[in-house]
Residue, then its C-alpha position, 0 to 999 in steps of 0.5 A: x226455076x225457083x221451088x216453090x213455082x208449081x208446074x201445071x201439067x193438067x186443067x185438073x192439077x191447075x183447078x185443084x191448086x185455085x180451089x185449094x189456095x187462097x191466092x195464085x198468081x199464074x202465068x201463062x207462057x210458052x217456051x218459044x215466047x221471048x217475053x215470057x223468058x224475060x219475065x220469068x226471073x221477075x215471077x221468080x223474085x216474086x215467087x220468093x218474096x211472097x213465098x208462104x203467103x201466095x202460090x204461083x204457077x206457070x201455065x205453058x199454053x202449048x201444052x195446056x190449050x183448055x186453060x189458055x181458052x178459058x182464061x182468054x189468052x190472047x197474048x204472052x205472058x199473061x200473070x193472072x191474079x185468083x183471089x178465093x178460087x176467081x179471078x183478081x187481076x191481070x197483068x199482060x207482057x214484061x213488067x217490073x217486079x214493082x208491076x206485080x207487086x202492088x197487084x199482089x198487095x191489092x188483092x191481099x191487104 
C-alpha cells in the first residue's frame, strides 16, 4: 500500500484527519470485498499523483461499523470526497483513475 494512505483505526483518528485537512478523499472497504481490492492499486495512483495536495484514507467497514453508518454505506468501495471538514462527493464501485480524478479536480479548483 502506498505511504502516504492513512489507515483509520478509530472514528476519533478518522474525525480528527476531516478536521485537521483541507481535502480527503476516503474509501471504505473491506477485506473480503473484490471490488475493493480491484480498486485499490487505482487509490494508490491517485494517492500518488495528489500526494501534497489532498489526504487519503481507507476505512475498512468491519472493523470500523460507526463510520460505515454515519456515511450510509451500503455498497463497496465507497470513495467519499470531504472538502473543508463535509462531505463533497461520492464515488461507488470500480472506477478508472480518470473517474476520481475529475472529482478531485472538481472540489479543489
Amino acid at each position: 500500500m502506498a505511504e502516504n494512505i492513512k489507515i483509520i483505526n478509530s472514528t476519533q483518528e478518522f474525525d480528527d484527519m476531516i478536521k485537521q485537512n483541507r481535502y480527503v478523499l476516503a474509501e471504505f472497504w473491506a477485506e473480503w470485498c473484490t471490488p475493493c481490492r480491484m480498486v485499490a492499486p487505482v487509490i494508490e495512483k491517485v494517492a500518488e499523483q495528489y500526494s501534497g495536495k489532498i489526504n487519503v484514507a481507507k476505512v475498512d467497514i468491519d472493523e470500523q461499523q460507526e463510520l460505515a453508518i454515519r456515511y450510509g454505506i451500503q455498497t463497496i468501495p465507497t470513495i467519499i470526497f470531504f472538502k473543508e471538514g463535509k462531505f463533497a462527493s461520492k464515488e461507488i464501485g470500480v472506477k478508472p483513475l480518470a473517474s476520481f480524478a475529475r472529482m478531485i479536480d472538481s472540489n479543489i479548483a
